[in-house]
N, C-alpha and C positions, 0 to 999 in steps of 0.2 A: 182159617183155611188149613192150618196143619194139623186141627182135631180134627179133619173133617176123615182121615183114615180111608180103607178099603172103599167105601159107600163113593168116595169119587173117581175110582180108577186110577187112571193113571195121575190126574190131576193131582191129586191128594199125595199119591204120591212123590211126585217132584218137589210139590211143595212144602216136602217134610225139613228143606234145609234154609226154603227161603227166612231172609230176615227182615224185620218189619224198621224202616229208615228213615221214620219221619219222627223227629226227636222230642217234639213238645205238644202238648194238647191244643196248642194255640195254631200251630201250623198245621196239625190232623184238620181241624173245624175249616182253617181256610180252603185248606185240601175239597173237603167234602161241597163246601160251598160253590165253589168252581165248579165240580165236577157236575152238581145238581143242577146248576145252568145249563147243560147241556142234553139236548131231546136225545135220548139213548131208546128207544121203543125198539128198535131194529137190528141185529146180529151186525149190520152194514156200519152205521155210525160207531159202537162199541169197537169195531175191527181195525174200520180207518182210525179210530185215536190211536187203539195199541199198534199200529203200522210207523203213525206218524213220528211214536215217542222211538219206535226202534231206530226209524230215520238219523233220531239226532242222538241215539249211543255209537261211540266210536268201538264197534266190536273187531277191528282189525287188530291181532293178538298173534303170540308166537307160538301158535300153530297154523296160525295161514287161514284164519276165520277173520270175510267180513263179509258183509253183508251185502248180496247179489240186487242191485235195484230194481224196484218192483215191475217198471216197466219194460225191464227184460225178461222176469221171470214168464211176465202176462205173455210177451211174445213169444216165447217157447210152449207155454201152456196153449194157444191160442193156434199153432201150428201142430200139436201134436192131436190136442182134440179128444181131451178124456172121454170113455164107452164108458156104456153101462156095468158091464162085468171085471170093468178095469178095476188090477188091484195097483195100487199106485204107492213105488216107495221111493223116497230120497235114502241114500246110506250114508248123507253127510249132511244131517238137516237142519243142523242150527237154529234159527230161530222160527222153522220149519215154514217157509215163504212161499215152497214151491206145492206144498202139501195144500198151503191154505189156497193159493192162486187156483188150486184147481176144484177145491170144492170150492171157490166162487165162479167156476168158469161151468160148474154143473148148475150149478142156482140160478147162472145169466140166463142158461142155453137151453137146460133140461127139466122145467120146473112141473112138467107133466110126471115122469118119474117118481118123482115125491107123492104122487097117489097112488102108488104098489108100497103096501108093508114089505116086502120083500126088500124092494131097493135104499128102504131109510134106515131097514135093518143094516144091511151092506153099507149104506152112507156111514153110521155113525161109530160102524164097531172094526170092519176088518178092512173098508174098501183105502185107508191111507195108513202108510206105516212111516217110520222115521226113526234112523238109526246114526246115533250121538253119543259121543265118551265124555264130553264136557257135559256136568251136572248141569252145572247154572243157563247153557244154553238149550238144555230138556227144559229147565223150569219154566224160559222165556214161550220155548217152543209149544209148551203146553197146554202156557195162559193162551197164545193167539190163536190155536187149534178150536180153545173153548170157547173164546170170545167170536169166532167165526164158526160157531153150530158145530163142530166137529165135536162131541163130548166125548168117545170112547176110543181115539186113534191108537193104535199099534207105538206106543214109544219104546225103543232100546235101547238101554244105557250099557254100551257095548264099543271097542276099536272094531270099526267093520271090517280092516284087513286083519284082524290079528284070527288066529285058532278058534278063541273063545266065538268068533261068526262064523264058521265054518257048516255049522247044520243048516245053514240057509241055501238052497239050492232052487233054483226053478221055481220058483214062490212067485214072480211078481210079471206081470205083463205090461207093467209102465214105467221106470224109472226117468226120472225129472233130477238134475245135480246138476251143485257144482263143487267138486269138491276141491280140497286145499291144493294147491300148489308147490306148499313148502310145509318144514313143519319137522315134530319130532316123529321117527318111527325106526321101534325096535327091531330091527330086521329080521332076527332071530324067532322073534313072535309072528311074521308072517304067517297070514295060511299056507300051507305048500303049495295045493292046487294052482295062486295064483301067480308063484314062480313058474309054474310049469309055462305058461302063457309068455312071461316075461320076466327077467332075473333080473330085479331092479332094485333100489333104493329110492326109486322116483315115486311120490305119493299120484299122483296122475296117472300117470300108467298104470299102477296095481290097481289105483280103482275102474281105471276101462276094464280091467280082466277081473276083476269081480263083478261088476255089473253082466257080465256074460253067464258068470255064475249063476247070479239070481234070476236073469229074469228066464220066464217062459218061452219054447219055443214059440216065434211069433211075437214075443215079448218087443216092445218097441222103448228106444231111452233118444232124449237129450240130453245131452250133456255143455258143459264148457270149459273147455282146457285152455290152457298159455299156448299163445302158439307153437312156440317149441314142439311141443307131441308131432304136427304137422309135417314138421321137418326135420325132425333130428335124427342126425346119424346112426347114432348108437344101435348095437344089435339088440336093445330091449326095443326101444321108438319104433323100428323099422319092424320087429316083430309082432308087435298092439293094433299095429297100421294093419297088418300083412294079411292077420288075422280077421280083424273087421270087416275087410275088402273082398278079399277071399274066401274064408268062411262064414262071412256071412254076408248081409243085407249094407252099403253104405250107403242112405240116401240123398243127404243134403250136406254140406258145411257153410257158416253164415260168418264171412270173417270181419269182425268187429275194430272197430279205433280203438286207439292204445289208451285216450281217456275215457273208456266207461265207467270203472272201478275205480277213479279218482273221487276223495281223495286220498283213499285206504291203498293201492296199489296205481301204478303207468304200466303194467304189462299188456303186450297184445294179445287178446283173447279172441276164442271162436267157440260156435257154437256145433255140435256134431251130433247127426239126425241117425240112427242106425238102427235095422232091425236083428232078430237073432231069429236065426232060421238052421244052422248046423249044417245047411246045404249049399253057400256060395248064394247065391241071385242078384251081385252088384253088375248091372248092366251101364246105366248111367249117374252121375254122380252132380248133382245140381248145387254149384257155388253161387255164394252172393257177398259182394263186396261190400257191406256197410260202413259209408263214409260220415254218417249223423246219424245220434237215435234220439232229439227232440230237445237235447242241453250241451252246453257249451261242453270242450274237455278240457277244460281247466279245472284247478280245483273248488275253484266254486260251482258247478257244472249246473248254472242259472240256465231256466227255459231258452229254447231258440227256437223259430219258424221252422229252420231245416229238418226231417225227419227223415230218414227211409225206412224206420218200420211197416207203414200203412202200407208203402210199396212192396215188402218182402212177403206181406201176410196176402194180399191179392195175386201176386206172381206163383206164391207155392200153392194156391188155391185152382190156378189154372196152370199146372205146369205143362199143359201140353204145349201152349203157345210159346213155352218158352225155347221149343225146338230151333226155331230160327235165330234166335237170340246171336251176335258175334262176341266173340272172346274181348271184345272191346271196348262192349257193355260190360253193366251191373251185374247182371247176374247170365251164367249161359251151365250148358251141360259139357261134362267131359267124359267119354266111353269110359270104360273099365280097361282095355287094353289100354292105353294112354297112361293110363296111372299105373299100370303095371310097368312099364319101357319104362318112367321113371321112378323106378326104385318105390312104391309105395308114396311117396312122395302127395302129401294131399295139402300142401302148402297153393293158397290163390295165388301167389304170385308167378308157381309155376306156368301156371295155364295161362293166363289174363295176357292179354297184348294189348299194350301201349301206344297210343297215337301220337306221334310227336309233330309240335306245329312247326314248320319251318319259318324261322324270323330270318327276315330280309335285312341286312344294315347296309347304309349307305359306304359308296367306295371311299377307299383310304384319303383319296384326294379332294374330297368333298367335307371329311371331315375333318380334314389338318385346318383346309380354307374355315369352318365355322369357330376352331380353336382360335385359328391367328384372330377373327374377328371377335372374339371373346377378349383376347388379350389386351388388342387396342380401345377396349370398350373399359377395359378394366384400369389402362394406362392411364385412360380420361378422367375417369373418377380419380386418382390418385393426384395428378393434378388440382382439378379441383379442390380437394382435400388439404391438399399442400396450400394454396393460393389462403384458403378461409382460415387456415391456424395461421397462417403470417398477418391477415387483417385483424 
């Protein structure tokens, strides 16, 4: 694979550092024997294995990379709803999840498509991009782009906030991230343009104002930030907010339990629906409280009945009915004025109102009376007790 040079694109080339880690020829042969058990005829089976093997690498590292589960990505892909003409980029794509989730959500949805030369042209060469400074996470991103039909994707080995990304402008009408949290970043190497937005050292913040950057007017992104972005004070937070709200399009926030990303992180995360428009049009802004997405949160986060995915993707499907919805529910709308009175403020808890149940207890003198008969209940045994060690 790393003869394989120019002729494979990008492949070949990521692949030019990987190393080969299977140490004996006795374990290659068991390797291949395994692996020939397995019916591979289908882009599908080849993708779920390389899916599964990422499952069990621990890729949470000190740059704030791990690995977004796949049944969140599907839910963001599956709410945003790749087009035909979409150009789709992640700027922090790791082992590129969100790239592949959505050329499988065109394969589910759109397999007509695939009979215009035109569109398979677009599929395989410009319609997914993915932009990564970590080598070894291009190399992984690579293999699972290949292994899911994607052969000729757009890969950057690039810091998306640094200068060296700066030529990137209005390029992209979908972005799909999640990006780091934490992490190293030279402040100094920031692009400018994305101080101008917000004057921060926060890796979350710079990337909401670079994704403003790239994408197209019209340009629509999910994202998933730490709560904090939500509600944080500071004059960069409240400025990112300010911006999205106002300047442009905000249309959903999905706000998630603090175990989804266990057991690599316990932060409370959300998920935020926005379009870029450069002309303001947040009229309403549709929250959803997700309490389950289908596994426990703990860190084993084993299968569970409870879901509210299936619920979030049928509600944003029909959001009109969601009009009546009350602030007491799962999910409701809150105007644009609203969130302007409060300070930007795009935190669910602002909105949400709580039902508290009123518990009734019995009066003081009814419950002194069950004590005292507790006591004398308790005196008897003790007796007792006493009587049977002296026989």
């Amino acid at each position: 694979m790393k003869q394989i040079g120019a002729s494979a694109g990008v492949f070949g080339e990521y692949m030019k550092g990987a190393t080969f880690m299977i140490p004996t020829p006795r374990l290659l042969d068991q390797v291949v024997q395994l692996i020939d058990k397995i019916q591979m005829d289908d882009r599908d089976t080849k993708g779920d294995l390389y899916e599964y093997l990422l499952s069990k690498i621990a890729t949470a590292g000190t740059n704030g990379q791990f690995r977004t589960p796949r049944h969140i990505i599907q839910m963001m892909v599956e709410m945003v709803q790749p087009q035909k003409e979409d150009t789709i980029c992640d700027p922090s794509c790791g082992t590129a999840g969100f790239l592949v989730a959505s050329g499988e959500y065109v394969h589910d949805h759109h397999r007509d498509w695939f009979h215009e030369s035109g569109f398979r042209e677009h599929f395989e060469s410009d319609m997914f991009t993915g932009i990564e400074f970590d080598s070894t996470m291009l190399r992984i991103g690579a293999m699972n782009l290949q292994l899911h039909g994607i052969e000729q994707p757009q890969l950057i080995g690039k810091d998306a906030l640094s200068e060296a990304n700066a030529d990137i402008r209005e390029a992209y009408t979908l972005i799909l991230a999640n990006p780091p949290f934490k992490g190293s970043l030279d402040y100094p190497a920031v692009e400018s343009s994305l101080l101008e937005v917000c004057k921060t050292k926060k890796t979350e913040l710079l990337f909401l104002a670079l994704m403003l950057r790239m994408m197209k007017i019209g340009g629509r992104a999910a994202v998933i930030v730490p709560d904090g972005v939500l509600f944080g004070s500071s004059k960069a937070h409240k400025a990112i907010r300010q911006t999205i709200v106002e300047g442009h399009r905000l249309d959903a926030i999905i706000s998630m339990p603090s175990g989804v990303f266990k057991p690599y992180a316990g932060v409370s995360t959300a998920v935020i629906f926005f379009t870029k428009t450069n002309s303001g049009g947040t009229k309403d802004v549709w929250f959803y409280d997700m309490e389950q997405d289908g596994y426990s949160l703990d860190d084993k986060r084993s299968p569970i009945d409870k879901n509210d995915i299936p619920d979030i993707l049928a509600r944003w499907r029909n959001k009109a009915a969601e009009a009546e919805r009350k602030r007491t529910d799962k999910s409701f709308f809150v105007p644009f004025e609203e969130i302007e009175a409060n300070d930007w403020d795009l935190s669910i808890n602002r909105y949400k109102e709580i039902v508290y149940e009123e518990v009734v207890y019995d009066p003081p003198e009814v419950i002194i009376g069950e004590i005292k008969v507790l006591d004398e209940e308790r005196n008897k045994a003790l007796i007792i007790l006493e009587t049977m060690l002296k026989e």
